[in-house]
C-alpha positions as CSV (number, residue, x, y, z in Angstrom):
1,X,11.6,27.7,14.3
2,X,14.9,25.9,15.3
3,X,18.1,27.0,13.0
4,X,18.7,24.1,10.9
5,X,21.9,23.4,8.8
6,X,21.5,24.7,4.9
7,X,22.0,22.4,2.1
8,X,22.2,24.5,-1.3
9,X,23.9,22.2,-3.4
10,X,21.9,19.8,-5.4
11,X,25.1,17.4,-5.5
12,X,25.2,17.6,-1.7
13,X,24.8,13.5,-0.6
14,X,21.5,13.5,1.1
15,X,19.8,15.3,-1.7
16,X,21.0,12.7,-4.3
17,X,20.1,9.8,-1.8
18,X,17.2,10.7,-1.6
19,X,15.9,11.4,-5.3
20,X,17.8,7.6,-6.1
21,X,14.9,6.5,-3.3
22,X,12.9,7.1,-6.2
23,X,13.8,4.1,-7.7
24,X,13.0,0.5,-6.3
25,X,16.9,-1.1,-6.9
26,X,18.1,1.7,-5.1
27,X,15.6,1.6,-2.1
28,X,15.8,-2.3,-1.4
29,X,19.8,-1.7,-1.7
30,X,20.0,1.0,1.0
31,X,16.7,-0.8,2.8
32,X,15.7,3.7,3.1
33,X,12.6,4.9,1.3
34,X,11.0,8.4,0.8
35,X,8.1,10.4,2.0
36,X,7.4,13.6,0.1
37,X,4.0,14.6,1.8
38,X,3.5,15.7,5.2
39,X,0.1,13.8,6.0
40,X,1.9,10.4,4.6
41,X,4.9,11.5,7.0
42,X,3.0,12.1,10.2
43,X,1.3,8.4,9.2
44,X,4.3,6.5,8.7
45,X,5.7,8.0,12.3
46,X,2.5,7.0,13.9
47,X,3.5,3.5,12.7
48,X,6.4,3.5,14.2
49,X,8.8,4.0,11.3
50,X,12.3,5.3,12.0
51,X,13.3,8.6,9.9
52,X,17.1,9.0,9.1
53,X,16.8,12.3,8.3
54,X,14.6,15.1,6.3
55,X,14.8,17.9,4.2
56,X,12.5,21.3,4.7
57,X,11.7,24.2,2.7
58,X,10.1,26.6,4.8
59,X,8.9,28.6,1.9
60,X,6.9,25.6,0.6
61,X,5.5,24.4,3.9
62,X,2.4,25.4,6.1
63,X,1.5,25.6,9.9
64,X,1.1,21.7,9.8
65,X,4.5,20.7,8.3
66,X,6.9,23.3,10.1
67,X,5.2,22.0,13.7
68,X,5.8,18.3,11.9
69,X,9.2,18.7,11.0
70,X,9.8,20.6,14.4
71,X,9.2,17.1,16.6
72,X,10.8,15.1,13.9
73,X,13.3,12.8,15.8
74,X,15.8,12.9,13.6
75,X,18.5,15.6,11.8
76,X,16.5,18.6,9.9
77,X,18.0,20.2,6.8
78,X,17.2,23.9,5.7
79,X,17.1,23.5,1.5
80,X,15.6,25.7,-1.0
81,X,12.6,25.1,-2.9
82,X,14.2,23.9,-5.9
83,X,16.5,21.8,-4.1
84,X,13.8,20.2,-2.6
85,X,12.3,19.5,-5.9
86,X,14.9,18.0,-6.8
87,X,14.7,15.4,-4.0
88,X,10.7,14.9,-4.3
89,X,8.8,12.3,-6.5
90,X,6.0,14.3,-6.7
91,X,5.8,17.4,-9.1
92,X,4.8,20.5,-6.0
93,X,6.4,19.1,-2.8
94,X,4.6,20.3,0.3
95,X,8.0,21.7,2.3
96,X,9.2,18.2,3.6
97,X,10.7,15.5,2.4
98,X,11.7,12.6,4.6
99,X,14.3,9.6,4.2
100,X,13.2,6.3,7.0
101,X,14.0,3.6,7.0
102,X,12.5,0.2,5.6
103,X,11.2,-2.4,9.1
104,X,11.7,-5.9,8.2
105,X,9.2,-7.3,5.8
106,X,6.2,-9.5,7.0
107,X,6.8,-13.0,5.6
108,X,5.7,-15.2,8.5
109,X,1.8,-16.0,7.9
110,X,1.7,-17.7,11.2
111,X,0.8,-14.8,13.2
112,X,-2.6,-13.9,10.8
113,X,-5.5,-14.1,12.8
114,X,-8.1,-11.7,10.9
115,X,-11.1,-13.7,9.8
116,X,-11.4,-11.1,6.5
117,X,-8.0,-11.2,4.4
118,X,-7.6,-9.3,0.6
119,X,-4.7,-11.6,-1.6
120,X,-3.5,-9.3,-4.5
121,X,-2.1,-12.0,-6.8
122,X,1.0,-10.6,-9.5
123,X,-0.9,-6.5,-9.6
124,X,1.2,-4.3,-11.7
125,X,-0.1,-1.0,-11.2
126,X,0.9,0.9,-7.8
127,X,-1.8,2.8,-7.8
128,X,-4.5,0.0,-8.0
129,X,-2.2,-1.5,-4.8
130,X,-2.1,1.9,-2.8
131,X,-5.8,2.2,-3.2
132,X,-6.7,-1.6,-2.2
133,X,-4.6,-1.4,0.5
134,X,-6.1,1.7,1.3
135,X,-9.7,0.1,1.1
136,X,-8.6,-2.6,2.7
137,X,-8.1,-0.6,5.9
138,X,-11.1,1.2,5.9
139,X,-13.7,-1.9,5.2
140,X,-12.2,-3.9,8.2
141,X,-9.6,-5.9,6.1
142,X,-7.0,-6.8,9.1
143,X,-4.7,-8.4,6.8
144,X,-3.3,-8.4,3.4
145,X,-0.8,-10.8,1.2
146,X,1.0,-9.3,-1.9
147,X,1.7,-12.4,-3.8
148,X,4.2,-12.5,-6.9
149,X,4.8,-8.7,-6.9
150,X,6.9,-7.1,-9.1
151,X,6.8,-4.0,-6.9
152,X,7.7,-3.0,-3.0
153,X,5.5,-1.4,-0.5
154,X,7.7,1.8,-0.9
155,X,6.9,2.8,-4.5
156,X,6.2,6.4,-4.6
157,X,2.8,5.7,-6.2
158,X,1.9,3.4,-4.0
159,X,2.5,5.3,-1.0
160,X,0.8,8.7,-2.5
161,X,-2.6,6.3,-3.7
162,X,-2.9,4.3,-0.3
163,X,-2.9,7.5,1.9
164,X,-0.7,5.8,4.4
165,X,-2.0,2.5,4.8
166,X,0.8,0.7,3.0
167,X,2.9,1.9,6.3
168,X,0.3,-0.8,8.5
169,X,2.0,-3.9,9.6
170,X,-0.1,-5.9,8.3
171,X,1.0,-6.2,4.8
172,X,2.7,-9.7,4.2
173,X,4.9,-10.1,0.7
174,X,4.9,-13.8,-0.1
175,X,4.9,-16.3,-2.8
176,X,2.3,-18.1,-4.5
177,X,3.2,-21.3,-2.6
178,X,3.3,-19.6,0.6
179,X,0.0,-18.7,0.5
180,X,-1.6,-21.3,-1.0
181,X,0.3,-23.6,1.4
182,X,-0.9,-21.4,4.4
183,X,-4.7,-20.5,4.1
184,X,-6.4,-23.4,3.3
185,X,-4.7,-25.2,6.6
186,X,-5.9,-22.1,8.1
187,X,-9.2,-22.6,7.4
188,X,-9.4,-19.4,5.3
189,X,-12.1,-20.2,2.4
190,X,-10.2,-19.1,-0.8
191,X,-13.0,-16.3,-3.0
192,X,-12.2,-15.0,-6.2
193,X,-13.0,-12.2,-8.2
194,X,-13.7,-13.4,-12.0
195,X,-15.4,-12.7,-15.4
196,X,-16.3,-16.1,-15.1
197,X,-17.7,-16.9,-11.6
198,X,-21.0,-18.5,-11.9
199,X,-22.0,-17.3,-8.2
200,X,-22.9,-13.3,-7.9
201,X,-21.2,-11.4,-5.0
202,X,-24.4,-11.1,-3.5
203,X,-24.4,-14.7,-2.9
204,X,-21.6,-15.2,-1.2
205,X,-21.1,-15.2,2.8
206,X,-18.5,-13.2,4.2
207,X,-19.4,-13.9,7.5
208,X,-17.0,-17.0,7.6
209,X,-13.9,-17.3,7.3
210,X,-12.4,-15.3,3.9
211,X,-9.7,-15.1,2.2
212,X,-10.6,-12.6,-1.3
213,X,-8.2,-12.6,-4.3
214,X,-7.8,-10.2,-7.2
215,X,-5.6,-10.9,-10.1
216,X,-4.6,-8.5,-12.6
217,X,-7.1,-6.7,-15.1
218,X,-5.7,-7.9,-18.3
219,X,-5.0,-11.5,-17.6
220,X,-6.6,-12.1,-14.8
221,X,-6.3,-14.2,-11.8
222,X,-3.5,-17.2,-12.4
223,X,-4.7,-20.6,-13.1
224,X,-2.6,-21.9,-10.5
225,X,-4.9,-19.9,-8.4
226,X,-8.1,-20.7,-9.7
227,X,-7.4,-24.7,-9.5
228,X,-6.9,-23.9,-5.5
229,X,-10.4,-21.5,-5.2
230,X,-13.8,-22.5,-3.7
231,X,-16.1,-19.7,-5.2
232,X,-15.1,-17.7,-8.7
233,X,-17.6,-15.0,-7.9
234,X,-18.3,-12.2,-10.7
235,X,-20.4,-8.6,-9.8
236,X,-23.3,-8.0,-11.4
237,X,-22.9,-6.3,-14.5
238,X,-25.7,-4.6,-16.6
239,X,-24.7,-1.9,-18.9
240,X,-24.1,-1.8,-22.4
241,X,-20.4,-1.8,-23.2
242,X,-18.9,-2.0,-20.0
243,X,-18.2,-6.0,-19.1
244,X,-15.5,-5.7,-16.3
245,X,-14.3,-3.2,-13.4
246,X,-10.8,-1.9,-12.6
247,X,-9.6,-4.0,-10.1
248,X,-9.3,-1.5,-7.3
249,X,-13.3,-0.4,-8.0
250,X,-14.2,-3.9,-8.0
251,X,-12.4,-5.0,-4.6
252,X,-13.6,-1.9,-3.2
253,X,-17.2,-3.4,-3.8
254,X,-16.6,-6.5,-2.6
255,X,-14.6,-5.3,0.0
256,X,-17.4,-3.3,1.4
257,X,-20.0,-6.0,0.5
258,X,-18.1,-8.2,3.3
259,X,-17.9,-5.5,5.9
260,X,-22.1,-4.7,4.8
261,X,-22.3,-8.3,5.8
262,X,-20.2,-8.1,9.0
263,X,-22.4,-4.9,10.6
264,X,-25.5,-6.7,9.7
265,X,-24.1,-9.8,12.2
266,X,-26.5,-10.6,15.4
């Protein structure tokens, strides 16, 4: 292992830059943002993000992370364990922790091509986005529009719950009028999940093309949106006391219901 320069202090610069990367004010001031997990690291590099530096225990990390950090391309700092605590979100840091820095959000729905696209309208909770977008990825969803969010792609939770995928570049953040300006022109057919969709999810045919929206679990999809839609659609629900779905459970089904639909094509 190369010798890397110690940090001991936990005043030391990077250290405190890096646990204010926690919060969102500070990360969309420096346009930096924090990785605290090897696996999320070596996805973010894949994606071509740019690391400004990174701080490594080597008595917290494995095999995986020391040959990681090794072929990092950028400065490497030896800290202690508690040190690097300090510097993590996350409760037991894995050895690394990485600062990189933010690309240039996607605004410009021109260049969306992807005949299946999720719209998250106003969600709250990052880990109902991280595990959408995460969804999303895996069920063939090529495209995805944060509308009205409160919260960036680079919230710690959001990162840890979408394994990565939040790093794709394929993750637009955009108004309300944006989007409803954009997809209908398109020719995207605007599907909503609701409690009061009169069609089942069963019904609908994904093979076209889709744009599905999710609004938030205690309000619900904005009626701005739902003037705009061409299907409310609700999944069947038949137990006893349960009426609705988390949100991210109830993408994920329809999410898979449209790529069921998309193997099944001639």
């Amino acid at each position: 292992m190369p010798p890397y320069e110690k940090i001991t202090s936990f005043q030391n610069p990077r250290v405190k830059l890096a646990h204010r990367l926690h919060d969102k004010p500070h990360r969309e001031r420096e346009r930096l943002f924090c990785v605290d997990d090897a696996r999320d690291l070596q996805r973010a590099l894949a994606q071509h993000y740019t690391p400004e530096y990174a701080l490594f225990a080597p008595a917290l990390a494995d095999a995986d992370t020391t040959r990681l950090v090794q072929d990092l391309p950028c400065p490497v700092y030896d800290v202690p364990p508690d040190v690097l605590a300090r510097a993590s979100y996350r409760q037991n840091p894995g050895g690394v922790v990485a600062v990189l820095r933010q690309p240039a959000p996607l605004t410009h729905l021109a260049g969306i091509t992807a005949p299946l696209v999720l719209v998250l309208v106003d969600l709250r909770k990052p880990g109902n986005i991280g595990a959408l977008l995460r969804t999303a990825d895996a069920a063939g969803f090529r495209a995805v529009l944060l509308v009205d969010s409160a919260l960036d792609l680079y919230n710690p939770n959001i990162i840890r719950s979408s394994t990565g995928a939040c790093f794709l570049r394929n993750i637009y953040c955009i108004s309300s009028q944006d989007a409803l300006q954009y997809l209908p022109q398109a020719g995207y057919r605007l599907v909503a999940g609701h409690l009061d969709g009169r069609r089942s999810l069963y019904d609908i045919d994904f093979r076209q093309k889709t744009a599905l929206l999710l609004g938030t679990e205690d309000t619900g999809l904005k009626a701005l949106w739902r003037d705009h839609c061409d299907d409310l659609v609700k999944i069947p629900v038949v137990g006893s006391v349960t009426d609705s779905l988390n949100v991210s459970v109830a993408g994920a089904i329809f999410m898979y219901e449209a790529l069921r639909q998309t193997l099944a094509r001639p």
